[in-house]
N, C-alpha and C positions, 0 to 999 in steps of 0.2 A: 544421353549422348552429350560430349562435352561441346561445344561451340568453338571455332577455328580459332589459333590464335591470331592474334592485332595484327594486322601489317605494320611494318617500323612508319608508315604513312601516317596510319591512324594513331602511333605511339607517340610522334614528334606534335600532330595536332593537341593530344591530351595533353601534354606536357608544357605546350605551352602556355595552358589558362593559368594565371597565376591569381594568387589568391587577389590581389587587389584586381584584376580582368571580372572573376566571380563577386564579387561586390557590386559590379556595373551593370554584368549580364542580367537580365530577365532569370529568375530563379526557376521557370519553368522551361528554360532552356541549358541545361548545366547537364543534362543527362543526355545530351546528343553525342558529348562530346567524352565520355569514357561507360566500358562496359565489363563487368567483371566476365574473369576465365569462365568459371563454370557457373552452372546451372542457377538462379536466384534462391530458387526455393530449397536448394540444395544448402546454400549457404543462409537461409531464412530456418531451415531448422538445425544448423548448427552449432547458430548464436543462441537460438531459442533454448536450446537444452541446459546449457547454465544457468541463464534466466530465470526458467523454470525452479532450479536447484535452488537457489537463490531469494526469490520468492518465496519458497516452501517453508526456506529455514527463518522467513520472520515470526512464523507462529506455529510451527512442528512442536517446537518447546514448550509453548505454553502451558500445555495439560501435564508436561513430566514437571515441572518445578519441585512439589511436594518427594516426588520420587527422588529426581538430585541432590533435595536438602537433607533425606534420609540417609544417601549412600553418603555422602560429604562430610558429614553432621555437622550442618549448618539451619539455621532458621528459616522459614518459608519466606521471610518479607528481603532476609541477606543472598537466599537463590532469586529472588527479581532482576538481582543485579544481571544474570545471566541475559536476561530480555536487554536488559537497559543499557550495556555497554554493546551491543552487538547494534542497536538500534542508535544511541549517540553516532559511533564511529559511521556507521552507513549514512548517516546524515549528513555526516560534515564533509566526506567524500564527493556525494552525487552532484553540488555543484562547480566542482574542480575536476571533474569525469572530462568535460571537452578540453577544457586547457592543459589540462596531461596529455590528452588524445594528440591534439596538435604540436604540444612539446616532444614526445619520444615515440609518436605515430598511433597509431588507433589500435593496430592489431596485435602489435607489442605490447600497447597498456591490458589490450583484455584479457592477453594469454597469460601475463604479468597476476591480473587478477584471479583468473581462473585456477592459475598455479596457488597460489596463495589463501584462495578459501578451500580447495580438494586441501592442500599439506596443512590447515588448521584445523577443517573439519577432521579430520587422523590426529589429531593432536588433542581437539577438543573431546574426542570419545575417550583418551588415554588419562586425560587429567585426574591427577589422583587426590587435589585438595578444591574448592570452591576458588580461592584467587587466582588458581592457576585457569581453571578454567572460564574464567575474566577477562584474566589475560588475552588466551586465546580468541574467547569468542571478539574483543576489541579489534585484534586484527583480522578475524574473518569476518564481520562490520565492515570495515576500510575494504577490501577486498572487495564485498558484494556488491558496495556500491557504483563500484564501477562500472557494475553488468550489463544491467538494467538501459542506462543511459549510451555506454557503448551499441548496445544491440538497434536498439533505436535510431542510433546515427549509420548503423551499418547498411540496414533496412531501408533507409532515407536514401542513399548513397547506390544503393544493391538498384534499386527500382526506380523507375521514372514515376510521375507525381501521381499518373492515371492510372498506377497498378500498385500503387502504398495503400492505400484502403486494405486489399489482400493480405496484404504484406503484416499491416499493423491487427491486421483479424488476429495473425496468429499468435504475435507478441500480445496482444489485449487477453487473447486464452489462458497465455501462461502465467503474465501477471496479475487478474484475477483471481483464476480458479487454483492458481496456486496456498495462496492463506485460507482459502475457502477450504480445502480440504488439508491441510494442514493438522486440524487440530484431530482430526477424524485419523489422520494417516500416524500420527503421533500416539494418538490414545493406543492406538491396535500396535505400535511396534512394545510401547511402554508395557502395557496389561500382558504381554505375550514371551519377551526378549530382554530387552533393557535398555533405558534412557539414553543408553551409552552408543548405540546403532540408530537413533535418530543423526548424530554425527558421522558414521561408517558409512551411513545409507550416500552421503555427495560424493564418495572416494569411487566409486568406478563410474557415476555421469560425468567427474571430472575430469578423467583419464579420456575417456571416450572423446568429452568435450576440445579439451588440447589437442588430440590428434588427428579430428575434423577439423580443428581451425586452422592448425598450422600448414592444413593442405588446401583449404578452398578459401579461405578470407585473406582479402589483400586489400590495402590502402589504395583509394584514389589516387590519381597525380595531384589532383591541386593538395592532398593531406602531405604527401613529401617533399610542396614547394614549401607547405605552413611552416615542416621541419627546419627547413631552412631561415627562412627569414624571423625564427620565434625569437623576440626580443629579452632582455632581460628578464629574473624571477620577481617578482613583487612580493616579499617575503610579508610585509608586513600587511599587507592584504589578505595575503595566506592566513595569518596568525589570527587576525580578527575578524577573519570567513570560520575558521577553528572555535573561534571563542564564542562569536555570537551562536551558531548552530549548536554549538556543543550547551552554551548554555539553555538556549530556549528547549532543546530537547529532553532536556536533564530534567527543567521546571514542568513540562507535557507529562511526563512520563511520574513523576513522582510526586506531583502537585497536588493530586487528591489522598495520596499517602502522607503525606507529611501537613494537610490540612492548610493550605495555601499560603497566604501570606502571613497567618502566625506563626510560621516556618523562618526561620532565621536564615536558612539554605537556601530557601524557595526566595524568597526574597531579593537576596543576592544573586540569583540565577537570572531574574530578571531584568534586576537593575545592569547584572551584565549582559543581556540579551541587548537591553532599549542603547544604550551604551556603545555597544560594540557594533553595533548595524548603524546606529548612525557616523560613526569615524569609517566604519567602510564603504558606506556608501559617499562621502568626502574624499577619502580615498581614491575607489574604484573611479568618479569622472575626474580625478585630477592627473593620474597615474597615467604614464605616456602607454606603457602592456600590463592590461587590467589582467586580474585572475577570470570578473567577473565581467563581459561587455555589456553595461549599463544600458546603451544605444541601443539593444534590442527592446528596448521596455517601448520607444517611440514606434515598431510596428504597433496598430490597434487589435492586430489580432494577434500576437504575439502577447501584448498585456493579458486580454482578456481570458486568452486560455489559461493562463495560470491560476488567473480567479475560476475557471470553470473545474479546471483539473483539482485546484483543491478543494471545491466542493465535492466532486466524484471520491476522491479519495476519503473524507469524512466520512461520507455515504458508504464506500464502500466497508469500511474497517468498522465504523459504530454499529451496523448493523449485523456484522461478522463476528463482533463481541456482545452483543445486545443478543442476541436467538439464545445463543449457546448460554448463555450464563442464568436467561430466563429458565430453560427448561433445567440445567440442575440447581439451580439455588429452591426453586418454585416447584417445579416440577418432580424434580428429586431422578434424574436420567442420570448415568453414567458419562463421564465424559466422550466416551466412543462412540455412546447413542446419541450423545447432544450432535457430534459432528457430523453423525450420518445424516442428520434431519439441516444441517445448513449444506451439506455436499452436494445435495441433489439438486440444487441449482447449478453445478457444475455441469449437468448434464444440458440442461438449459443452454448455458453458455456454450457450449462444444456444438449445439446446432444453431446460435445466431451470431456467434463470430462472423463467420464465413456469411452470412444472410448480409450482415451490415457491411462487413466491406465489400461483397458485389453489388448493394445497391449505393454505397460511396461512391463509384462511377456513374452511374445516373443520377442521383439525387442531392438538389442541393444540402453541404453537409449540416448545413446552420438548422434546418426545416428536420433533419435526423436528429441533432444533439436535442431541441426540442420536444420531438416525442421521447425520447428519450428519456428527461428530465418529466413529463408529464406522467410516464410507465411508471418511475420512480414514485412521484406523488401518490398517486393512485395506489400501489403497491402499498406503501407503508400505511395510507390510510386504512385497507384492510389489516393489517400488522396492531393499526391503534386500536379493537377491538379485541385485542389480548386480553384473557383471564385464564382461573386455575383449572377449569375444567376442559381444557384443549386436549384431543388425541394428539398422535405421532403423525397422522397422516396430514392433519391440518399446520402441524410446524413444519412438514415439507415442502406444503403447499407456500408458506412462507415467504422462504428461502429462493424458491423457486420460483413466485410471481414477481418477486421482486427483482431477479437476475435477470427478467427478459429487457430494460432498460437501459445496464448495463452496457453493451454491447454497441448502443446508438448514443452513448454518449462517447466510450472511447475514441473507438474507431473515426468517426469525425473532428474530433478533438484535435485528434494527433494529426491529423488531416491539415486544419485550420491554421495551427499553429506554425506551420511549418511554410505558410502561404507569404509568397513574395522576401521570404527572408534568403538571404545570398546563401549559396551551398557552403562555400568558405563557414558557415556558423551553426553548420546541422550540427557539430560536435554539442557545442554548449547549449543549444536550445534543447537537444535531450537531456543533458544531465539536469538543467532547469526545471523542464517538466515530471521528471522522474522527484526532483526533489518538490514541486507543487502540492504534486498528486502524498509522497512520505508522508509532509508534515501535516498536511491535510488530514489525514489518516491519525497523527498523534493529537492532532486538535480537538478531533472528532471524537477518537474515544476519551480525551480526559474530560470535554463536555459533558456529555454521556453520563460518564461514571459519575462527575460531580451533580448534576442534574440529579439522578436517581438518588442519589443518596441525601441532599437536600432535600427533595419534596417528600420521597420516604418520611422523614422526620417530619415535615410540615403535615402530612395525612395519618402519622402514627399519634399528632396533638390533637390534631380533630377528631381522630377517631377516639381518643383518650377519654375522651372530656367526658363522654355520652356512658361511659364504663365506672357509675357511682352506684353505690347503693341504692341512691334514690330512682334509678331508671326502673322501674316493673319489666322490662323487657328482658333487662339484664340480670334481675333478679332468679328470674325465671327461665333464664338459659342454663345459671349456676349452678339452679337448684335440678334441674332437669340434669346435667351435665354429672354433677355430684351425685345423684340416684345411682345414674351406671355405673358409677366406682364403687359405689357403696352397696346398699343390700347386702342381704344371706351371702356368709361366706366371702364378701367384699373388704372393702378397706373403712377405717373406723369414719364416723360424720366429720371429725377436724382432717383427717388424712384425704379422704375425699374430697372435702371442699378446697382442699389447698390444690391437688389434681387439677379440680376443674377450673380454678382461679389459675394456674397456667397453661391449660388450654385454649381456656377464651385468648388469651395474652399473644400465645404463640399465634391462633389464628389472626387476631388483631395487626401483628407483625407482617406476618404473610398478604391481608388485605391492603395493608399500607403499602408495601415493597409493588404489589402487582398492581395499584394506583397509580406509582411513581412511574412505573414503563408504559403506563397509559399515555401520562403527561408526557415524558420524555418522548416517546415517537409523536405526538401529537407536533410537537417543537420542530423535530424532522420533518415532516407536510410543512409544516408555513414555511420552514428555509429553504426547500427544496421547489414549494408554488412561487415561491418569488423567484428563484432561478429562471421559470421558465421563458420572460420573453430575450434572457441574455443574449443569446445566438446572437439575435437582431442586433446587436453591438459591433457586432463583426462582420466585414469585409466580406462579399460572399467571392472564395477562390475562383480563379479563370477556369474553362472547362477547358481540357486536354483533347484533341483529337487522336483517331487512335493511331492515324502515321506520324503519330511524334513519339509513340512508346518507343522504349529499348527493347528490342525484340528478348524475348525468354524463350530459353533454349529448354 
């Protein structure tokens, strides 16, 4: 049932907080004073549905690459690019998502977005060379980024402060479990259809998406006074918000491909990373209307979640890539089976969303993000006991002990973050946090990857050393080794012996590679143990009584 409309009473009171009023007001009192038409949760799974779509396609692709490089006939390392310009442009978007929102209205911007990644993702399935479909995914990048961050300020805005926990459960669902099952939902359309309907697949949630928005999401008043009084562009703020993201994304992503800084590329990425963040940051406090409101960094809870958000987000993503690529490079799974064994934490997640943001109302959130990060610890510490001999049902287990942490880090998070900051700035503190939590995610798996592949090598010399003639151990693996090739009917004594002198090898390989994910998760527990007393950083939020909620219709 819809709820009454406004009395022009209640429409002249909303109208007249103006955005510097909201700067003054107590931020826990901003939702007394406007209340959307319809139903919250109506309009919580409206936003949520793009989101969703949007999330999916950061790692739906990963597993078709090989497949698009064969239709294309392009190289496997030149279809990366596919990942890489979708994930640049999304970057450099998500913290210019509030200051567009405020410039040409919030619902405008996402319907804007929404249009524009449905009519790329239809264009992306069409492409019929590799740079065209570059092209596109670039601006369906740009596009998604605004989703994310938009939905989060809707949700801020949609609900009063004591019923965002709820609210953010759901948004936390979609933006987790969405790359979680990603690469599982990707393998099964690729192995079955073609790479070409992982892009078809957003063309009717997008359709669906605009025509629920365009009927229940509508802008605050104070968002149509912002329109008003939005001051000049800061163009060149803009440009080196562009350059710096675009390059440090560029350097994350391709850093351990091009073997870091003896990389000519890699190198220059950086120097224009280090470069272009400090003239913006000169910039943004001197600039009369910033792109980026610096001022926000002096809340303490406002800083610190971004340091918490981008550890979750490392967290989340390096071990998102870390299961799956254990079980087929080591294990030797299919990519569909790798992703059903990291999926099944999705199921995890779909019963403690909802746990954590109802006990977000009673529990202080700082005392949750903590267990939270402690489940975390714990989780991977079982995780560091990886070797070759693991079932399917124990890489479930994985995936899935580790997700129950999840859920008590978000949820609070986004909580926290949002505590004592004026409503006027819900826009930009999501696109902020949205962008935390991204690059968090890119730091995290180029760690990762680099890690692994460094100690690899440092454990593949150790192990080397011990593999002489001179070891009787080794002698006597060969010779035992080379029998079964050889013998009656076998292969000759030199044909043999060379057999077994690359099987010792390859095993040696194998021991080293499942060493290095040893080490590597082990490096996870100590970054993640020292997370734990953070919270305690932070401001613990005012409790909410519940006759200050917006009633929900």
């Amino acid at each position: 049932m819809l709820p009454p409309k406004p009395t022009p009473e209640r429409d002249e009171l909303a109208t007249s907080a103006t955005v510097d009023d909201a700067s003054v007001l107590p931020a826990e009192d901003h939702h007394e004073v406007w209340a959307p038409h319809y139903n919250p949760w109506l309009i919580a799974f409206t936003v949520t549905l793009a989101t969703f779509m949007e999330s999916l396609d950061t790692s739906i692709a990963n597993v078709a690459l090989p497949h698009i490089a064969g239709t294309l006939s392009a190289s496997v390392d030149e279809s990366t690019w596919v990942l890489t310009s979708y994930l640049v442009s999304n970057a450099v978007v998500l913290p210019i998502s509030g200051w567009m929102s405020n410039r040409i209205g919030r619902k405008r911007f996402y319907m804007s977005c929404v249009f524009l990644f449905t009519l790329t993702s239809f264009l992306c399935g069409l492409a019929p060379t590799l740079g065209m479909l570059v092209f596109f995914r670039v601006i369906q990048g740009a596009a998604g980024g605004g989703l994310q961050p938009s939905e989060q300020a809707i949700l801020a805005d949609t609900f009063p402060p004591s019923m965002r926990g709820m609210a953010f459960s759901l948004y936390g669902m979609a933006v987790v479990m969405a790359p979680a099952i990603g690469p599982t939902v990707g393998g099964w359309i690729t192995d079955n259809y073609s790479w070409r309907w992982l892009f078809f697949l957003n063309i009717p949630v997008g359709i669906l998406s605009l025509a629920l928005t365009s009927r229940v999401v509508e802008d605050p008043p104070y968002l149509k006074r912002a329109r008003k009084l939005a001051g000049s562009v800061d163009y060149i703020g803009l440009g080196l918000l562009i350059v710096t993201i675009g390059a440090l994304q560029m350097m994350l992503d391709k850093g351990q491909e091009d073997d870091w800084f003896s990389s000519r590329f890699i190198s220059s990425c950086a120097v224009a990373t280090v470069i272009g963040f400090i003239f913006f940051l000169w910039r943004e406090s001197t600039v009369e209307h910033p792109i980026v409101d610096l001022k926000l960094f002096k809340h303490r809870n406002f800083s610190m979640t971004m340091v918490v958000l981008f550890a979750v987000g490392a967290s989340l993503y390096s071990t998102t890539v870390l299961i799956p690529q254990f079980l087929q490079q080591m294990m030797g799974y299919t990519a569909e089976r790798a992703g059903m064994a990291i999926s099944a934490g999705g199921l995890v997640l779909m019963v403690l969303f909802p746990v954590s943001g109802i006990l977000s109302r009673k529990l202080d959130p700082r005392l949750m993000v903590t267990f939270g990060f402690v489940a975390t610890t714990l989780s991977l510490m079982r995780i560091a006991n990886i070797y070759l001999g693991i079932d399917f049902w124990t890489a479930i287990s994985w995936r899935a002990v580790l997700a129950i942490g999840l859920p008590f880090l978000f949820v609070p998070i986004n909580l926290l973050c949002y505590s004592g900051i004026p409503q006027n700035k819900n826009n930009e503190v999501s696109g902020m946090n949205a962008l935390a939590r991204n690059i968090g995610g890119s730091v995290g798996i180029s760690f990762v990857t680099m890690l692994l592949t460094r100690r690899e090598q440092m454990h593949q010399t150790i192990l080397s050393a011990n593999v002489t003639a001179g070891n009787p151990a080794y002698r006597n693996m060969l010779g035992a080794i080379a029998g079964n090739f050889g013998g009656p009917g076998g292969m000759s004594p030199i044909d043999a012996a060379s057999h077994a002198t690359a099987y010792i090898y390859q095993s040696l390989q194998a021991q080293a590679r499942a060493l290095a994910y040893v080490d590597t998760i082990w490096v996870l527990v100590i970054i993640t143990a020292c997370l734990i007393p953070l919270p305690y950083l932070m401001k613990k939020p005012k409790s909410f009584a519940k006759s200050e909620d917006m009633p929900v219709h």
